[in-house]
N, C-alpha and C positions, 0 to 999 in steps of 0.2 A: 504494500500500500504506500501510494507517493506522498507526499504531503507541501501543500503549499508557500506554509513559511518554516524553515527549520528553523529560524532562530529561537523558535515559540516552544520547540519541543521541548523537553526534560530526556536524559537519555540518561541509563543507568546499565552499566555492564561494557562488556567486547563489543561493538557496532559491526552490523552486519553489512550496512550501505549506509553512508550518513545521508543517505535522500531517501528512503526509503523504512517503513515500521515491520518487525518481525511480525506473523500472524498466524504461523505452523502451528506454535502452542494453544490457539486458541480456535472454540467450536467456531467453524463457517459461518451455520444455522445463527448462532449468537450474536457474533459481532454485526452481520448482516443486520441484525433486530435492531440490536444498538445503534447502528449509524442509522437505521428509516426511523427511529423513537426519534432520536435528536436530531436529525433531521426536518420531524414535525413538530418538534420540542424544544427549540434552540433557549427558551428560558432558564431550563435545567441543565445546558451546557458548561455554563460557571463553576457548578457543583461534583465535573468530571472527577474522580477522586480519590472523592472523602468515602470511607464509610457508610454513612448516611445516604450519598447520592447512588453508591451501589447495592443497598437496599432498597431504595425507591424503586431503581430501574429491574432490580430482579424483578418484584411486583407488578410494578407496570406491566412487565416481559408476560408474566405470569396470568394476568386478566384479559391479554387478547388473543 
């Protein structure tokens, strides 16, 4: 996955493409969810995160 401004990111570990986010580790089916949630949700993008905002979004996940 590319991303438009890197300066924005947080990176943490061995870099696998500094233009580009790891995504192997994670479900398809999920992140796919993720990005069309906040994609219609962009008021809870602030909250990418915390704790908190990744209980909301399990739930969210979880009621459609």
């Amino acid at each position: 996955m590319t991303f438009a401004e890197p300066l924005l990111v947080r990176r943490r570990g061995l870099p696998w493409n500094w233009n580009a986010l790891r995504t192997d580790s994670v479900d398809a089916r999920f992140l796919a969810a993720a990005i069309r949630h906040y994609v219609g949700h962009p008021e809870h993008r602030a909250a990418i995160g915390s704790q908190a905002e990744y209980r909301r979004l399990i739930a969210a996940l979880a009621a459609v």
